[in-house]
N, C-alpha and C positions, 0 to 999 in steps of 0.2 A: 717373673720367675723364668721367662724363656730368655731374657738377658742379662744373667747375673754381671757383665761387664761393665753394661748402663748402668745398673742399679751400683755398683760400686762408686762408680765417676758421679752417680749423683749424687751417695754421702758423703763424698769426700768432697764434692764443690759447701754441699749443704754443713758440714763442717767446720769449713773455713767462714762461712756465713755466719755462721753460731757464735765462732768464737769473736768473730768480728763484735758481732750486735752483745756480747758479754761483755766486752773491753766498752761500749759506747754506754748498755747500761749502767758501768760499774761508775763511769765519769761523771753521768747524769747524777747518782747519786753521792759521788762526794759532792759534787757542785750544790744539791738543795742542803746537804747537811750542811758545808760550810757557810749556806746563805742564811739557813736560823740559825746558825752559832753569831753570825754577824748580824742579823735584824734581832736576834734576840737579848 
Protein backbone atom coordinates (compact mmCIF):
# COMPACT_ATOMS: atom_id res chain seq x y z
CA UNK A 1 0.00 0.00 0.00
CA UNK A 2 2.98 2.35 0.34
CA UNK A 3 3.62 1.80 -3.53
CA UNK A 4 0.59 1.83 -5.19
CA UNK A 5 2.79 2.26 -8.58
CA UNK A 6 4.51 -1.20 -8.10
CA UNK A 7 1.43 -2.66 -7.29
CA UNK A 8 -0.18 -1.20 -10.53
CA UNK A 9 3.05 -2.49 -12.81
CA UNK A 10 2.58 -5.73 -11.16
CA UNK A 11 -1.18 -6.29 -12.17
CA UNK A 12 -0.81 -5.31 -15.21
CA UNK A 13 2.47 -7.58 -16.04
CA UNK A 14 0.19 -10.23 -13.96
CA UNK A 15 -2.54 -9.56 -16.48
CA UNK A 16 -0.83 -10.04 -19.37
CA UNK A 17 0.11 -13.38 -17.79
CA UNK A 18 -3.35 -14.27 -17.24
CA UNK A 19 -4.47 -13.68 -20.41
CA UNK A 20 -1.60 -15.48 -21.87
CA UNK A 21 -1.94 -18.79 -19.78
CA UNK A 22 -6.18 -18.42 -20.89
CA UNK A 23 -5.26 -18.38 -24.61
CA UNK A 24 -2.83 -21.67 -23.73
CA UNK A 25 -5.56 -23.17 -21.45
CA UNK A 26 -8.29 -22.64 -23.97
CA UNK A 27 -5.84 -24.72 -26.84
CA UNK A 28 -5.18 -27.31 -24.38
CA UNK A 29 -8.69 -27.98 -24.35
CA UNK A 30 -9.73 -27.86 -27.78
CA UNK A 31 -6.81 -30.14 -28.59
CA UNK A 32 -8.19 -33.15 -25.69
CA UNK A 33 -11.73 -32.55 -27.11
CA UNK A 34 -10.77 -32.87 -30.78
CA UNK A 35 -8.59 -35.98 -29.65
CA UNK A 36 -11.90 -37.92 -28.26
CA UNK A 37 -13.82 -36.73 -31.13
CA UNK A 38 -11.04 -38.60 -33.06
CA UNK A 39 -10.08 -41.75 -30.74
CA UNK A 40 -13.66 -41.84 -30.04
Amino acid sequence: MEQPKGDYSFWTRYKHFATTEILLYLIMIVGITLGIIIWG
